[in-house]
C-alpha positions in Angstrom: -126.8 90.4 96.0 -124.6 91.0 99.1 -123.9 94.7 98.9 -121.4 96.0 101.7 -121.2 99.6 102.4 -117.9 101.6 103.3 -118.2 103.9 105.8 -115.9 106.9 105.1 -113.4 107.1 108.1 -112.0 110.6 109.2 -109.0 109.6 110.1 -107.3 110.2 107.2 -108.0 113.6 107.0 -106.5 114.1 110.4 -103.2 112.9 109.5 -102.0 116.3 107.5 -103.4 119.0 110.2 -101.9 116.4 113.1 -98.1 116.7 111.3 -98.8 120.3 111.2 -99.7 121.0 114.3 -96.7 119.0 115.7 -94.1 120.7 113.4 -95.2 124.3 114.5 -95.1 122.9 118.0 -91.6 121.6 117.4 -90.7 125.1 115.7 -92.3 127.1 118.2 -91.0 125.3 121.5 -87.2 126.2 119.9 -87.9 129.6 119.0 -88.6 130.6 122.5 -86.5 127.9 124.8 -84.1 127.4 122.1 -80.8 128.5 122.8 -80.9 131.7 120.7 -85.0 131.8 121.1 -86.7 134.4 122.8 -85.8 133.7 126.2 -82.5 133.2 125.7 -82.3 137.2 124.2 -84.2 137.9 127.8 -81.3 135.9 129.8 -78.7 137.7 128.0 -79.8 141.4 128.6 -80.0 140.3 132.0 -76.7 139.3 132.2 -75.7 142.4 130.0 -77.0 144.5 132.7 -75.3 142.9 135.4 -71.8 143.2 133.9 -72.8 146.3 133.1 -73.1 147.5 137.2 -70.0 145.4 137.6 -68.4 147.7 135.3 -69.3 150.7 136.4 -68.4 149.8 140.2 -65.0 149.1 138.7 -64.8 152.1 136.5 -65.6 154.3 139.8 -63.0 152.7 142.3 -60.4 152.9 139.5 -61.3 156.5 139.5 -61.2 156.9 143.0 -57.2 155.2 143.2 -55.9 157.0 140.7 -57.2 160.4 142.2 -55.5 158.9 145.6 -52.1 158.3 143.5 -52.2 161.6 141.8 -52.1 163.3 145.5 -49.0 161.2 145.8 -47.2 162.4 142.7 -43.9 164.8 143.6 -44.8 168.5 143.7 -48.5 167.5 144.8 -47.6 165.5 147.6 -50.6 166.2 150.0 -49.1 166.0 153.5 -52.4 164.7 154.9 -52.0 161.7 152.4 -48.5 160.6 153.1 -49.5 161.1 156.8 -52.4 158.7 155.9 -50.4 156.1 154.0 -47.2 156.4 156.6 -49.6 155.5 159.7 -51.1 152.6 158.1 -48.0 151.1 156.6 -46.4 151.5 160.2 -49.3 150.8 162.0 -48.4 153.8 164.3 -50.0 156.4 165.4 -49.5 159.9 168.3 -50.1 158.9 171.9 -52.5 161.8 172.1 -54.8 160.4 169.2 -57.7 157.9 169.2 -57.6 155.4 166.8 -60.7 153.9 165.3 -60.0 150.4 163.8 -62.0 149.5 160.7 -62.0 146.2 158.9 -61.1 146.5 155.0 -64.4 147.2 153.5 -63.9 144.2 150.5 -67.5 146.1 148.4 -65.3 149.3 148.0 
């Protein structure tokens, strides 16, 4: 009698810890890249702190102009100011004075 003998293959017991291993790979590639994954929260606080300085720039020259406007105001006009302001509107200035030209400083 012819007797044939089955050897047990492992492959089936691969097949379950295999689909797991991929799904927590899929799971855990979108939890970090994904676009509200981990570095995602990392690229936002970046940017957070970048508008942040922006703001505070702003915040200061806004300061800083509405300081200069207040010495314009009538009955604390500042006669150094509306000397200022005159000379650059008019471009002018007294023969017996040295001018110093400066380009606009766009940062400030």
């Amino acid at each position: 009698m012819w007797t044939r003998q089955h050897k047990e293959r492992n492959t089936g017991r691969l097949i379950v810890p295999a689909l797991t291993v991929l799904f927590l790979s899929y799971f855990g590639f979108h939890a970090y890249h994904g676009e509200f994954g981990i570095y995602s929260k990392y690229q936002l606080q970046d940017r957070t702190a970048e508008l942040q300085a922006k703001l505070d720039a702003i915040k200061a020259q806004r300061v800083d102009l509405e300081r200069r406007v207040q010495l314009l105001h009538d009955g604390t006009l500042e006669k150094d100011m509306l000397d200022e302001q005159a000379r650059k509107a008019l471009n002018l200035s007294h023969p017996d004075e040295i001018t110093i030209i400066r380009s606009p400083d766009l940062s400030n």
